[in-house]
C-alpha positions as CSV (number, residue, x, y, z in Angstrom):
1,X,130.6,113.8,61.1
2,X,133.9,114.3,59.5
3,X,134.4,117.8,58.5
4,X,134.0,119.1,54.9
5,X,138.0,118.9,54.5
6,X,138.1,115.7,55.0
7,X,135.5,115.2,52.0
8,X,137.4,117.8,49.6
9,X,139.9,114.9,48.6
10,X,137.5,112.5,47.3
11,X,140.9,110.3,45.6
12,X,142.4,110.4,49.1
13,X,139.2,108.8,50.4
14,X,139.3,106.1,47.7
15,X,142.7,105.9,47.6
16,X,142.6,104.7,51.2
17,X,139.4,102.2,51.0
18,X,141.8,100.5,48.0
19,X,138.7,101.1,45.9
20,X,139.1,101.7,41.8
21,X,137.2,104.8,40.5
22,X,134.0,102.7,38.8
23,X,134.1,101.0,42.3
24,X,133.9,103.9,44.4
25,X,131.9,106.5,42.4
26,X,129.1,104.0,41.3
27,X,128.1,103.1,45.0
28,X,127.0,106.8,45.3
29,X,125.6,107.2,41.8
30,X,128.3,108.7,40.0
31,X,129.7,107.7,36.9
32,X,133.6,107.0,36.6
33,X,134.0,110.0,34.2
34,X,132.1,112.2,36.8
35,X,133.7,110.9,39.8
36,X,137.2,111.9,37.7
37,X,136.6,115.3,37.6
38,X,135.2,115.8,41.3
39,X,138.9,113.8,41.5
40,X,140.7,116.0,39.8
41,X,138.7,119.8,41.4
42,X,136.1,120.0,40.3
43,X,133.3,121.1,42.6
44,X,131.0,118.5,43.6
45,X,127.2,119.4,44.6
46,X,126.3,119.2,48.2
47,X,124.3,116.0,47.5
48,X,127.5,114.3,46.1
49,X,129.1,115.2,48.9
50,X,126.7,114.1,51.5
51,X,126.6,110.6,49.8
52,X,130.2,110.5,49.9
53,X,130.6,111.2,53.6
54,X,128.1,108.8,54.1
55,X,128.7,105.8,52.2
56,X,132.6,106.2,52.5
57,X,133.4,107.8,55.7
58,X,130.7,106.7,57.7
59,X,130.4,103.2,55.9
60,X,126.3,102.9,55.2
61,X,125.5,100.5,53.0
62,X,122.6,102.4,51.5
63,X,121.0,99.2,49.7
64,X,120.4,97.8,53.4
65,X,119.2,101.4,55.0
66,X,115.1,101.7,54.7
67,X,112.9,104.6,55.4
68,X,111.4,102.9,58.7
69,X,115.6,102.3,60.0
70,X,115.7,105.9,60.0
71,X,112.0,106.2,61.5
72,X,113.2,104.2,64.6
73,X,116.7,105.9,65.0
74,X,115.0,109.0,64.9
75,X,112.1,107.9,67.4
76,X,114.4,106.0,69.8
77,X,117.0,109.5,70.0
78,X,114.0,111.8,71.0
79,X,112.6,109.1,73.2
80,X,115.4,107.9,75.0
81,X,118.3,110.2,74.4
82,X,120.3,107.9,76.9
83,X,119.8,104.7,75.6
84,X,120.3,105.9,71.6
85,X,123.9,107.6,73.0
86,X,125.0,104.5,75.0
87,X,123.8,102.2,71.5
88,X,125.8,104.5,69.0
89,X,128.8,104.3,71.2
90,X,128.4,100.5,71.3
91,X,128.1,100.1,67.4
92,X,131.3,102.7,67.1
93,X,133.6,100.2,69.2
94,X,132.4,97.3,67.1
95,X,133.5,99.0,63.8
């Protein structure tokens, strides 16, 4: 996970993915007026936040993520800790 610095510069993040404001903001939920002012200081909840990081820094397309996708990841990282490691370094090198 990136740390919260990294996420206090919202325009840097969009600035970089080459992404207008209506773009950027309305993946996560936000209106372009709202997604101005977190732009601009102001202080955006921790859910904002965490949909930020996740959507833009990590790059989860939450339309395609399902309740069961986290159900197996979950399952699959207590059940073979090995196996989930050696699949989320796989996916990493094929960003």
């Amino acid at each position: 996970m990136k740390p919260f610095s990294a996420i206090a510069n919202p325009r840097s993040i969009r600035q970089k993915l080459g992404l207008n404001q209506q773009d950027f903001w309305s993946q996560i939920g936000v209106t372009q007026s709202g997604g101005s002012r977190y732009e601009s200081g102001r202080a955006m909840p921790k859910p904002v936040r965490e949909l930020l990081r996740i959507v833009h820094v990590e790059g989860v397309e939450l339309a395609k993520v399902s309740g069961i996708d986290l159900k197996v990841a979950g399952h699959l990282k207590k059940s073979d800790s090995g196996l989930y490691t050696r699949l989320k370094d796989a996916a990493r090198k094929a960003r």
